[in-house]
PyMOL Python script that loads the backbone (N, CA, C, O; Angstrom):
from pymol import cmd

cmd.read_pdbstr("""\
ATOM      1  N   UNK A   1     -24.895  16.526  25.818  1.00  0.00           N
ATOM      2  CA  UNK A   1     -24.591  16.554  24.397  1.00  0.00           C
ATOM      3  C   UNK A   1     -24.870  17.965  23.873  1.00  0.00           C
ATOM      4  O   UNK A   1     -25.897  18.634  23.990  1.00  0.00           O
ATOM      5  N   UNK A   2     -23.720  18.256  23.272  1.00  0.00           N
ATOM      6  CA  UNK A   2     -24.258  19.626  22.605  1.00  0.00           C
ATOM      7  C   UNK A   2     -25.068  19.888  21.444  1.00  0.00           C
ATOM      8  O   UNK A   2     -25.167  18.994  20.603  1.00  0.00           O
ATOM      9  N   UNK A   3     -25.574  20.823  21.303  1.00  0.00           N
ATOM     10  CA  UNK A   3     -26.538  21.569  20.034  1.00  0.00           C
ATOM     11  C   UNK A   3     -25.921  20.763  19.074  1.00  0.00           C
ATOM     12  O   UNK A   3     -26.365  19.641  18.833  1.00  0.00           O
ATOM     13  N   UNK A   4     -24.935  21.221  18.497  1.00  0.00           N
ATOM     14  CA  UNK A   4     -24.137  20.779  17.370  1.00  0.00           C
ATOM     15  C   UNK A   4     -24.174  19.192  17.330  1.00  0.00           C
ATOM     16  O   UNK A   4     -24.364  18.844  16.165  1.00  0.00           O
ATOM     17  N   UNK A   5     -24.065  18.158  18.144  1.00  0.00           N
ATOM     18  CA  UNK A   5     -23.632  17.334  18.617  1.00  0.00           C
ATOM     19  C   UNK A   5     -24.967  16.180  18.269  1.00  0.00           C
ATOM     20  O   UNK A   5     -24.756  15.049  17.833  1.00  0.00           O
ATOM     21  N   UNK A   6     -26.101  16.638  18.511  1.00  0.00           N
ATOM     22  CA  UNK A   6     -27.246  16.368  18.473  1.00  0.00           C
ATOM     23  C   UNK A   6     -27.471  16.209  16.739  1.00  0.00           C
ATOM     24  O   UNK A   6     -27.237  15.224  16.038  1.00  0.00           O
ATOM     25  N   UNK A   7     -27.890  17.255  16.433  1.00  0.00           N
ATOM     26  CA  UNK A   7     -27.676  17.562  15.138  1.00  0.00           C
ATOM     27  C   UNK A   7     -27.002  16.629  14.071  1.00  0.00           C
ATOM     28  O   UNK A   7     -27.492  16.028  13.115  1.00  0.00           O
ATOM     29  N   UNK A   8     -26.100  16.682  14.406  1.00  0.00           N
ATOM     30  CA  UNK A   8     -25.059  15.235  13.381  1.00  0.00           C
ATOM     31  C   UNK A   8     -25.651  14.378  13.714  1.00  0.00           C
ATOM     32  O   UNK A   8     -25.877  13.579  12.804  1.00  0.00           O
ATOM     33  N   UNK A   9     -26.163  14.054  14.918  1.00  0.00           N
ATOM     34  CA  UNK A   9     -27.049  12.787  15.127  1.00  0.00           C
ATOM     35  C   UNK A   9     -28.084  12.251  14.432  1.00  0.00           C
ATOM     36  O   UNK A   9     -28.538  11.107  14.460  1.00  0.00           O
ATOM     37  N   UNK A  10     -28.490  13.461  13.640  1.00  0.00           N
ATOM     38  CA  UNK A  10     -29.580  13.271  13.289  1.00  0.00           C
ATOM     39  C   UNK A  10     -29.846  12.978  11.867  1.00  0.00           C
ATOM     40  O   UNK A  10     -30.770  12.370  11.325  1.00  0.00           O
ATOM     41  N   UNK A  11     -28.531  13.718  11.287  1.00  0.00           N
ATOM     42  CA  UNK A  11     -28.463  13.590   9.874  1.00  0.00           C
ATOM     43  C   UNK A  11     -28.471  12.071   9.270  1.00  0.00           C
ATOM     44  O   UNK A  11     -27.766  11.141   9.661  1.00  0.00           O
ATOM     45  N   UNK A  12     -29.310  12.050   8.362  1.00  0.00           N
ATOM     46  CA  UNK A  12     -28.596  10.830   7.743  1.00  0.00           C
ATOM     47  C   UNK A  12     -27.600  10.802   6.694  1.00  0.00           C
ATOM     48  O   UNK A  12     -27.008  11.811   6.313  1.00  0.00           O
ATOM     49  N   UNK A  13     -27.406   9.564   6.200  1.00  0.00           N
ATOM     50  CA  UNK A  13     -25.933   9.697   5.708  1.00  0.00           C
ATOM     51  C   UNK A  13     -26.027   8.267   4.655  1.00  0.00           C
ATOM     52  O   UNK A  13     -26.415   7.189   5.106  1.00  0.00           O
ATOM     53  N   UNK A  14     -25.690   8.414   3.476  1.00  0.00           N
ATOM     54  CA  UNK A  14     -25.629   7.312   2.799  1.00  0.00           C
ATOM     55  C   UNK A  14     -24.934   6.380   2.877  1.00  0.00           C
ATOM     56  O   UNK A  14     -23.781   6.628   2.524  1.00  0.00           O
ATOM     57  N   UNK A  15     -25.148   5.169   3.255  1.00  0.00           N
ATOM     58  CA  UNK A  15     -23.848   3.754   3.750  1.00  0.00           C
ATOM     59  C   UNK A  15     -24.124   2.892   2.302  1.00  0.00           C
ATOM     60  O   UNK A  15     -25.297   2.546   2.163  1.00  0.00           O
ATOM     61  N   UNK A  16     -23.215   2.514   1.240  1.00  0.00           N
ATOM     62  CA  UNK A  16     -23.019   1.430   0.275  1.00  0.00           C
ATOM     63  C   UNK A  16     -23.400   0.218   1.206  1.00  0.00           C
ATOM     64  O   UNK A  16     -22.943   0.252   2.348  1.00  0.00           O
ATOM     65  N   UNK A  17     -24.104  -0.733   0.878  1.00  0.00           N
ATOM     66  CA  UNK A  17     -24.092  -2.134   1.913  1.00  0.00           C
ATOM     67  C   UNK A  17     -22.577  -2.870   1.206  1.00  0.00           C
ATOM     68  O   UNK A  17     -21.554  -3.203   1.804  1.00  0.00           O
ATOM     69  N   UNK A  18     -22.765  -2.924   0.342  1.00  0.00           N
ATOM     70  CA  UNK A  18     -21.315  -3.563  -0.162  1.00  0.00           C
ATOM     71  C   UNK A  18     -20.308  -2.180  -0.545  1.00  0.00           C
ATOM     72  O   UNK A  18     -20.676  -1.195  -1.185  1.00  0.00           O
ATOM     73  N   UNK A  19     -19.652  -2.296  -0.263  1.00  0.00           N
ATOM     74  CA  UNK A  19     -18.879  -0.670  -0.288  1.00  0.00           C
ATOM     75  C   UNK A  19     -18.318  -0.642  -1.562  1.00  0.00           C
ATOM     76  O   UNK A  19     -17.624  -1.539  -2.041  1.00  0.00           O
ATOM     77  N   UNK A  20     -18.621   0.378  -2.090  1.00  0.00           N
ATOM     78  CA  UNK A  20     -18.368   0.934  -3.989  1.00  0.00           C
ATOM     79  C   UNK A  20     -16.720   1.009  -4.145  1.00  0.00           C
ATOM     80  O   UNK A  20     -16.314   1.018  -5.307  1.00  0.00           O
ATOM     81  N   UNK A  21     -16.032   1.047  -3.408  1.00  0.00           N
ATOM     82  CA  UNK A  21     -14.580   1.198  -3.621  1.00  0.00           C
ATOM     83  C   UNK A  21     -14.366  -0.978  -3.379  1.00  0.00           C
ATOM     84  O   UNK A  21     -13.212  -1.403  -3.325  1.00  0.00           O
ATOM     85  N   UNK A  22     -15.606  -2.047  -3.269  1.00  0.00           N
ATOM     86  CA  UNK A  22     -14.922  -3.457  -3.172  1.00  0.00           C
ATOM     87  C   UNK A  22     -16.030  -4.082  -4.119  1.00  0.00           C
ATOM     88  O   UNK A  22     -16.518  -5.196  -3.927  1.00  0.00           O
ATOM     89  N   UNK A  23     -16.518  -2.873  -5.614  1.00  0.00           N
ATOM     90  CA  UNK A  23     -17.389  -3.442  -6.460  1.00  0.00           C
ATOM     91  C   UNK A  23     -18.764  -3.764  -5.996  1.00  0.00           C
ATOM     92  O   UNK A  23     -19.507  -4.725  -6.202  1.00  0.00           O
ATOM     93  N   UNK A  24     -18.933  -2.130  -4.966  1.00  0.00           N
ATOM     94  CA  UNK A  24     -20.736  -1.833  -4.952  1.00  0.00           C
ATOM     95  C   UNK A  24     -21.177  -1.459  -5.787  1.00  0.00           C
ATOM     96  O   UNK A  24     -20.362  -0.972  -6.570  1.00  0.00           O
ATOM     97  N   UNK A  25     -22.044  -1.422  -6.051  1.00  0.00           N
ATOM     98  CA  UNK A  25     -22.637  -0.679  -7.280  1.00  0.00           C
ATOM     99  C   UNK A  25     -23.834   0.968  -6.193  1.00  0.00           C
ATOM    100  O   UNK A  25     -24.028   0.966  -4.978  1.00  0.00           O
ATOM    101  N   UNK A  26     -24.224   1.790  -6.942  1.00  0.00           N
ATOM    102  CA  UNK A  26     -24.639   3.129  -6.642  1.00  0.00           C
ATOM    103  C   UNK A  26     -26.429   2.685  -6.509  1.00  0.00           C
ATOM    104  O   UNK A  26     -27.338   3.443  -6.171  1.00  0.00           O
ATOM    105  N   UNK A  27     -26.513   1.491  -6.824  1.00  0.00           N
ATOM    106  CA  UNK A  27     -28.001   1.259  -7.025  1.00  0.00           C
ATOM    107  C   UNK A  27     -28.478   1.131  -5.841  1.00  0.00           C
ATOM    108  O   UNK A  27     -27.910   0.646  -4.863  1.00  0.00           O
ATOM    109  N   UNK A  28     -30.105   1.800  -5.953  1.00  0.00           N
ATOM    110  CA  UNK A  28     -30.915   2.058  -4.713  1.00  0.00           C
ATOM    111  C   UNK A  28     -31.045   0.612  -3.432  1.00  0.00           C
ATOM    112  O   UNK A  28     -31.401   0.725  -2.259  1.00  0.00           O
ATOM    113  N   UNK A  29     -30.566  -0.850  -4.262  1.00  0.00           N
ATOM    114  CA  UNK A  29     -30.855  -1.943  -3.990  1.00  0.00           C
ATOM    115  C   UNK A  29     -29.439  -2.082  -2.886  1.00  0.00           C
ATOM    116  O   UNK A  29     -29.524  -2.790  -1.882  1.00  0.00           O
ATOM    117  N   UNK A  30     -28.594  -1.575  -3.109  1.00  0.00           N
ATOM    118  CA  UNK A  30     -26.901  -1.602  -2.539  1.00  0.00           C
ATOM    119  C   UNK A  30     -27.031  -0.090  -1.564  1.00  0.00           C
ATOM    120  O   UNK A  30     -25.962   0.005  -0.960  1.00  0.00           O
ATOM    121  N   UNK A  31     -27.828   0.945  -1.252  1.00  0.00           N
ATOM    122  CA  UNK A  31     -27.766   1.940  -0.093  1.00  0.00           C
ATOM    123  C   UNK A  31     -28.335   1.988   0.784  1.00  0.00           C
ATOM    124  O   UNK A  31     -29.399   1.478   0.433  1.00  0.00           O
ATOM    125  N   UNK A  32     -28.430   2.261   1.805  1.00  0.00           N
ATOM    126  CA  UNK A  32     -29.047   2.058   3.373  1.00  0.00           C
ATOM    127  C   UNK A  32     -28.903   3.676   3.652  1.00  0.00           C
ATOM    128  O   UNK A  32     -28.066   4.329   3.029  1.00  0.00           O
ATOM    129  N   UNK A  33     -29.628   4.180   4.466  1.00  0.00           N
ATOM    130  CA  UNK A  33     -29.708   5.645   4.809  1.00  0.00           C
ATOM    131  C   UNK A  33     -29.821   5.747   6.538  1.00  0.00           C
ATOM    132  O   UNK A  33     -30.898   5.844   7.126  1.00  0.00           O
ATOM    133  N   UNK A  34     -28.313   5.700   7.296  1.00  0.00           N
ATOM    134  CA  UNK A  34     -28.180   5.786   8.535  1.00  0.00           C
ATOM    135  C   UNK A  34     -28.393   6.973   8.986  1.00  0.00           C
ATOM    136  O   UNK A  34     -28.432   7.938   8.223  1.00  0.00           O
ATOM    137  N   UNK A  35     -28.597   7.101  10.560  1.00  0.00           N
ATOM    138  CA  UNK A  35     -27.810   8.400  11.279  1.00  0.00           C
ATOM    139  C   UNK A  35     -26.502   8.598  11.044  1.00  0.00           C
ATOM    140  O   UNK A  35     -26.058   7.480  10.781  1.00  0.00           O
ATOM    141  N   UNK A  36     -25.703   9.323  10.994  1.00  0.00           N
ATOM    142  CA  UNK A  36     -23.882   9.900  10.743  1.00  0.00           C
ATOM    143  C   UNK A  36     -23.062   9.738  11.573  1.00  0.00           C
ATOM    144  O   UNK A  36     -21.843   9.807  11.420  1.00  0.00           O
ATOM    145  N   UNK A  37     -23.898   9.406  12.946  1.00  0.00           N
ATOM    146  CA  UNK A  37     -23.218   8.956  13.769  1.00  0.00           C
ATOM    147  C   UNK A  37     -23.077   7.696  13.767  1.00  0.00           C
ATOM    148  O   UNK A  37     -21.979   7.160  13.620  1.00  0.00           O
ATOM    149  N   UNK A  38     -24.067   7.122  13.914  1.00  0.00           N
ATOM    150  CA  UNK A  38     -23.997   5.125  13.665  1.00  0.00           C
ATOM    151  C   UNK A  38     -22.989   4.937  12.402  1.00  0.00           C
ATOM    152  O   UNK A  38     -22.351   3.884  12.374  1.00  0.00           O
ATOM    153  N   UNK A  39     -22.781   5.969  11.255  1.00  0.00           N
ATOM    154  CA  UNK A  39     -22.685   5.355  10.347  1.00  0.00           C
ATOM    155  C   UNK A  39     -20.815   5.350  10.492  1.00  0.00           C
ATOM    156  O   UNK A  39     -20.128   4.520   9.896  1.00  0.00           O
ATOM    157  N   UNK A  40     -20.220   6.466  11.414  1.00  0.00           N
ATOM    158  CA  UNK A  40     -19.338   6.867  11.538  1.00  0.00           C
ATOM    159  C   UNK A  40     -18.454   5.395  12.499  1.00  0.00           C
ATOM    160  O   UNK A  40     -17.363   4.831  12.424  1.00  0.00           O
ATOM    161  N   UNK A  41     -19.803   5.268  13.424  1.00  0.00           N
ATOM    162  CA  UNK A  41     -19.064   4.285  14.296  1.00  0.00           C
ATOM    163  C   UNK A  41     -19.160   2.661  13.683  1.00  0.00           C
ATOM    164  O   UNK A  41     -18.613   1.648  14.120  1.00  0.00           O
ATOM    165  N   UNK A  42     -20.055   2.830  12.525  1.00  0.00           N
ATOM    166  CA  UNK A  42     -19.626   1.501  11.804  1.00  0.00           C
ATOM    167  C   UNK A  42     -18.479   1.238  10.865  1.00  0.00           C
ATOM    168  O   UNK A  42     -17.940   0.153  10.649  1.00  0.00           O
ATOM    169  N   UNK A  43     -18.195   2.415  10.343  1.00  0.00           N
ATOM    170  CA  UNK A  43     -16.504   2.429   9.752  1.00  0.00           C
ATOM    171  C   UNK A  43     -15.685   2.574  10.776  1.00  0.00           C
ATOM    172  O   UNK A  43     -14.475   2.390  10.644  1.00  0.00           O
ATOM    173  N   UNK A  44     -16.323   2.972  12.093  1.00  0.00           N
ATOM    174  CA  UNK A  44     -14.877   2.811  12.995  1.00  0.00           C
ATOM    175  C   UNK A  44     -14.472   1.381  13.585  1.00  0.00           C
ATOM    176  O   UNK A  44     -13.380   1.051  14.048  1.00  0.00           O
ATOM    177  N   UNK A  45     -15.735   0.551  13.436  1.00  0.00           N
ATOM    178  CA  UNK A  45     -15.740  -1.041  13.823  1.00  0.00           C
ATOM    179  C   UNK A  45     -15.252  -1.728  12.640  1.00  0.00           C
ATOM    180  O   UNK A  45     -14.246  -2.392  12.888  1.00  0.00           O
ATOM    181  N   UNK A  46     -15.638  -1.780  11.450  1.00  0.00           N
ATOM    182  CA  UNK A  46     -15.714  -2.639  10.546  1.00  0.00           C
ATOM    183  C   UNK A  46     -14.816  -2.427   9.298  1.00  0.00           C
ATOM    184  O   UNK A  46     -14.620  -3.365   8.525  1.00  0.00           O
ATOM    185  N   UNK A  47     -14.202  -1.053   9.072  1.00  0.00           N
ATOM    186  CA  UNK A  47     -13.579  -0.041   8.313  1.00  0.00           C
ATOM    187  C   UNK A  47     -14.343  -0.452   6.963  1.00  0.00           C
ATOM    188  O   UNK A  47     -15.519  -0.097   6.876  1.00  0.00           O
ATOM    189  N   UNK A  48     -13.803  -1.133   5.961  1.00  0.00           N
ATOM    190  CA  UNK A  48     -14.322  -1.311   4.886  1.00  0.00           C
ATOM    191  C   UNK A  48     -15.258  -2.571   4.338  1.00  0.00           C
ATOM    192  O   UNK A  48     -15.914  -2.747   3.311  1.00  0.00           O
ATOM    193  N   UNK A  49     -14.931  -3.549   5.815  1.00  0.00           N
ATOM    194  CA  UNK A  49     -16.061  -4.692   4.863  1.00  0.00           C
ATOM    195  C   UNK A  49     -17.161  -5.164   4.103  1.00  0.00           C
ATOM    196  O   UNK A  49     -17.680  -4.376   3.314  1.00  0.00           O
ATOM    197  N   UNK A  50     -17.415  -5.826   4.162  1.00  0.00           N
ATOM    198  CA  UNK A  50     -18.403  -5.687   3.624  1.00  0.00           C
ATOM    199  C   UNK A  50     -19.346  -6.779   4.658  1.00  0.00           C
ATOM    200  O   UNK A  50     -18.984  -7.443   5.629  1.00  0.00           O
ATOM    201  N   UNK A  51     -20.439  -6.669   4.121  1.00  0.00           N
ATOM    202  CA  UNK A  51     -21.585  -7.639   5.549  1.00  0.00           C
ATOM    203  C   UNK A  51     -21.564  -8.946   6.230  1.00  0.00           C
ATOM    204  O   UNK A  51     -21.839  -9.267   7.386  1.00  0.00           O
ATOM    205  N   UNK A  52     -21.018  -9.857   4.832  1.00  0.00           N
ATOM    206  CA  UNK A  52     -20.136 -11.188   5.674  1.00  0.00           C
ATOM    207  C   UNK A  52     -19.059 -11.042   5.980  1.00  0.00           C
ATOM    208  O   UNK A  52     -18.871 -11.967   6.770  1.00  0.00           O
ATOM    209  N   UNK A  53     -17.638 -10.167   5.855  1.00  0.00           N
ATOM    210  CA  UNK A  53     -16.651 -10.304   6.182  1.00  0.00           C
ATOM    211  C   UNK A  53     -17.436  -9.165   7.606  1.00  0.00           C
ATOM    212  O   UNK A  53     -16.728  -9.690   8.465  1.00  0.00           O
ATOM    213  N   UNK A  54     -17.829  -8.671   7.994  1.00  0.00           N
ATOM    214  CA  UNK A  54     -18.246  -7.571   9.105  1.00  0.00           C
ATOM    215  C   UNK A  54     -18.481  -9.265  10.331  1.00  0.00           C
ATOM    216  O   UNK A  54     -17.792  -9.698  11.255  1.00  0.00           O
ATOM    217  N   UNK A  55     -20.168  -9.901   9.492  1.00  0.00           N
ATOM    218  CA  UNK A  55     -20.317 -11.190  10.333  1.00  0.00           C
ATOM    219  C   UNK A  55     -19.073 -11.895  11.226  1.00  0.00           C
ATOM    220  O   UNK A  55     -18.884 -11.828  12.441  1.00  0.00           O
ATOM    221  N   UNK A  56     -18.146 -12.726   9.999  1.00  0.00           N
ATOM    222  CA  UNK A  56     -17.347 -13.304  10.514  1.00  0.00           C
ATOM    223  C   UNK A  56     -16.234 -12.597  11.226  1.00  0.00           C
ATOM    224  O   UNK A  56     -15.292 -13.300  11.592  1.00  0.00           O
ATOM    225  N   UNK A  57     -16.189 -10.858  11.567  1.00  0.00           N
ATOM    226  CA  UNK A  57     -15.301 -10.613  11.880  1.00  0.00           C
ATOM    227  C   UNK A  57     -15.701 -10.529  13.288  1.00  0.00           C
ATOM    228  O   UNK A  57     -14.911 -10.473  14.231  1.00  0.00           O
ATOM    229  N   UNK A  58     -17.126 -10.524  13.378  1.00  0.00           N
ATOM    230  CA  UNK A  58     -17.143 -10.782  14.785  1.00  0.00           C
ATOM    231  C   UNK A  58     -17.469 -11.889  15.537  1.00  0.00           C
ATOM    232  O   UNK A  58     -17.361 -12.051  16.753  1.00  0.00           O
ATOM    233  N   UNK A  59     -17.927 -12.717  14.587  1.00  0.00           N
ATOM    234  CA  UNK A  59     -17.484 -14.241  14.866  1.00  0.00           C
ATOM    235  C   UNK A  59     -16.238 -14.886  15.813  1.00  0.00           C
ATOM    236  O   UNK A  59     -16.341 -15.615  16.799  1.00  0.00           O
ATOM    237  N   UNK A  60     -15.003 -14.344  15.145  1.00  0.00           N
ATOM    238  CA  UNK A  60     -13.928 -14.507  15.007  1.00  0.00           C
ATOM    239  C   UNK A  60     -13.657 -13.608  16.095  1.00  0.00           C
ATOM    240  O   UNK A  60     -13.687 -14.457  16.985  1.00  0.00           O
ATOM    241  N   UNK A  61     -13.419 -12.549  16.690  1.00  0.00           N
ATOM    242  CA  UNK A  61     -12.873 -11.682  17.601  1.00  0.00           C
ATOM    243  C   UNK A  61     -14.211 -11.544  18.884  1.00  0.00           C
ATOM    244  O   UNK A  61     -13.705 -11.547  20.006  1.00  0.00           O
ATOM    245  N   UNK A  62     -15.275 -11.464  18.904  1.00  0.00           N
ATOM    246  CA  UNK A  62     -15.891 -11.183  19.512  1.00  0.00           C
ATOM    247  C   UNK A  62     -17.024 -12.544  20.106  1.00  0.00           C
ATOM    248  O   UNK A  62     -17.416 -12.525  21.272  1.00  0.00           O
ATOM    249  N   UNK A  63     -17.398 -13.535  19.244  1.00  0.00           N
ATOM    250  CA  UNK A  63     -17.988 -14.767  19.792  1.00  0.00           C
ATOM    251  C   UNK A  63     -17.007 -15.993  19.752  1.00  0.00           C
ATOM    252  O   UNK A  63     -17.388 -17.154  19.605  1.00  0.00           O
ATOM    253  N   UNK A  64     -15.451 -15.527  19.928  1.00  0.00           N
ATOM    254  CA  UNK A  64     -14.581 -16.402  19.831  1.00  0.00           C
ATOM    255  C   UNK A  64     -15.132 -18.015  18.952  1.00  0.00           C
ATOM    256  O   UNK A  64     -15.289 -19.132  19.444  1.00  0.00           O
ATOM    257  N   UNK A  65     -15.313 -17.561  17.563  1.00  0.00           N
ATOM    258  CA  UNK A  65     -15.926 -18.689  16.619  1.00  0.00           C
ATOM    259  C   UNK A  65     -16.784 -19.387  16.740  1.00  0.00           C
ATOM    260  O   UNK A  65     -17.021 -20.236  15.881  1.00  0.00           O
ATOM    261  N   UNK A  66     -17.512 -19.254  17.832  1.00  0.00           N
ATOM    262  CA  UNK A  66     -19.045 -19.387  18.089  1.00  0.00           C
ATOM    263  C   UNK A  66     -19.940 -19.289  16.877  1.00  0.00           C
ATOM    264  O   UNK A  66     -20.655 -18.286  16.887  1.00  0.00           O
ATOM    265  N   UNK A  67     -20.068 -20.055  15.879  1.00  0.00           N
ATOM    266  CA  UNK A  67     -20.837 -19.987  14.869  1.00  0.00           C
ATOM    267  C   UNK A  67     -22.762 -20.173  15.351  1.00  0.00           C
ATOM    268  O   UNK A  67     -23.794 -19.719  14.855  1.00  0.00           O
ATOM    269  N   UNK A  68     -22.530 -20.867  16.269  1.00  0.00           N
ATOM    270  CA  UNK A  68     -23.699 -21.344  16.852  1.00  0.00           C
ATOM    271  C   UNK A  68     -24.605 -20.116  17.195  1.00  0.00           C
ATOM    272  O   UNK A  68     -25.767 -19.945  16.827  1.00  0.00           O
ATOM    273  N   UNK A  69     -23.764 -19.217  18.049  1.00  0.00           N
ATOM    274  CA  UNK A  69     -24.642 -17.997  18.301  1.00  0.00           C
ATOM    275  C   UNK A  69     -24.837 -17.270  17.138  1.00  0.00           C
ATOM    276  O   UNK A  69     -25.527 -16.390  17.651  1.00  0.00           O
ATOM    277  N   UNK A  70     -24.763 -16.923  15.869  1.00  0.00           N
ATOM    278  CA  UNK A  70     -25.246 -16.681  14.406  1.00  0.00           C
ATOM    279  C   UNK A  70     -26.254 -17.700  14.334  1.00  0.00           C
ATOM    280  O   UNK A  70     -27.394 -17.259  14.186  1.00  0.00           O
ATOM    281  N   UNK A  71     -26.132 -18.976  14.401  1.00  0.00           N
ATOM    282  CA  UNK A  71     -27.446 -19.832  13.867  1.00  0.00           C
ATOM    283  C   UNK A  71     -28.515 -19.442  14.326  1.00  0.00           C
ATOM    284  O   UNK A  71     -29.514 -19.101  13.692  1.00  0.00           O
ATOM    285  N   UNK A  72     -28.287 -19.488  15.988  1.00  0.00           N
ATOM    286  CA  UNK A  72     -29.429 -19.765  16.753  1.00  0.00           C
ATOM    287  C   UNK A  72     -29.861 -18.368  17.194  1.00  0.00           C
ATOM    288  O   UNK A  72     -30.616 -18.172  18.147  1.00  0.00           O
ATOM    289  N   UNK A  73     -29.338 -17.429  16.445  1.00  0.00           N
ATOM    290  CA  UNK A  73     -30.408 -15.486  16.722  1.00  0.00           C
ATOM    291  C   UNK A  73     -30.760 -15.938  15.938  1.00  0.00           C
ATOM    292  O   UNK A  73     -31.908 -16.272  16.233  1.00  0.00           O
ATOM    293  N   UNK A  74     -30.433 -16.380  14.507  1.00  0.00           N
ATOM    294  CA  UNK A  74     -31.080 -15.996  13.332  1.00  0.00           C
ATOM    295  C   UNK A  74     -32.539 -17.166  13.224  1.00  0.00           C
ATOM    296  O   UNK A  74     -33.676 -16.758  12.987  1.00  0.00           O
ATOM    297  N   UNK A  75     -32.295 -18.203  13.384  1.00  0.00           N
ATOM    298  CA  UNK A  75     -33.578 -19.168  14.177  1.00  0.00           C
ATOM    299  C   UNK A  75     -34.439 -18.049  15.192  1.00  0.00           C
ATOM    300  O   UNK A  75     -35.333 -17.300  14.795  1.00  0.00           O
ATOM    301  N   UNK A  76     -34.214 -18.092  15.804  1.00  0.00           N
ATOM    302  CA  UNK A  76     -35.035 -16.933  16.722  1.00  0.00           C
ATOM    303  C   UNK A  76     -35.736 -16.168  16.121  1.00  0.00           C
ATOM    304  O   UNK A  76     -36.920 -16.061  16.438  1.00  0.00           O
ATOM    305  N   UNK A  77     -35.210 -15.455  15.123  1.00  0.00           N
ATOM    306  CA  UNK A  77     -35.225 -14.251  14.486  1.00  0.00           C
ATOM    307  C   UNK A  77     -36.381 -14.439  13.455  1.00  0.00           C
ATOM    308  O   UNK A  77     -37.156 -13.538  13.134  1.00  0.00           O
ATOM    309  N   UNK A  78     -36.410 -15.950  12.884  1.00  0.00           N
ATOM    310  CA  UNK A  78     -37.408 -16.337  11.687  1.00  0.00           C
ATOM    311  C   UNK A  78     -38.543 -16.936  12.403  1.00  0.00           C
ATOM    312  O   UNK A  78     -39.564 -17.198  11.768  1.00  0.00           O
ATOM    313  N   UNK A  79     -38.474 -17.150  13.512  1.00  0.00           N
ATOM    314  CA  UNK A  79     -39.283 -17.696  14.493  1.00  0.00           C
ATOM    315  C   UNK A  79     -39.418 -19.788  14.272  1.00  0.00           C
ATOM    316  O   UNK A  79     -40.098 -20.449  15.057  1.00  0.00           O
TER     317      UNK A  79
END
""", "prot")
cmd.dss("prot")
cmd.show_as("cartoon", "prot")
cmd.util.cbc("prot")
cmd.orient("prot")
């Protein structure tokens, strides 16, 4: 990886959780502060959704509608 390359890595970068162009609002409660790279490759996965349409989009394409595997991380997850 180059100098340069690294670097962008490192920056962070402001992500809307609900994106301001689908009625985010600018408030501290609606921004997340990524790396530029993650944040780059999450508009390259998800382009504009927003966090449940992101969910079900991988629901839908990626756990072939497997709702179950959403239940049962998130069980896990709360212990």
């Amino acid at each position: 990886m180059t100098k340069q390359k690294r670097k962008k890595a490192k920056r962070l970068s402001q992500h809307h959780i609900c994106p301001s162009s689908r009625g985010g609002s600018d408030h501290e409660s609606n921004i997340v502060y990524i790396n530029s790279k993650a944040h780059e490759k999450l508009h390259s996965l998800f382009a504009n959704m927003t966090p449940v349409e992101s969910i079900e989009y991988l629901v839908r394409y990626f756990w072939k509608g497997n709702w179950d595997f959403v239940k049962n991380a998130l069980e896990r997850r709360d212990g």
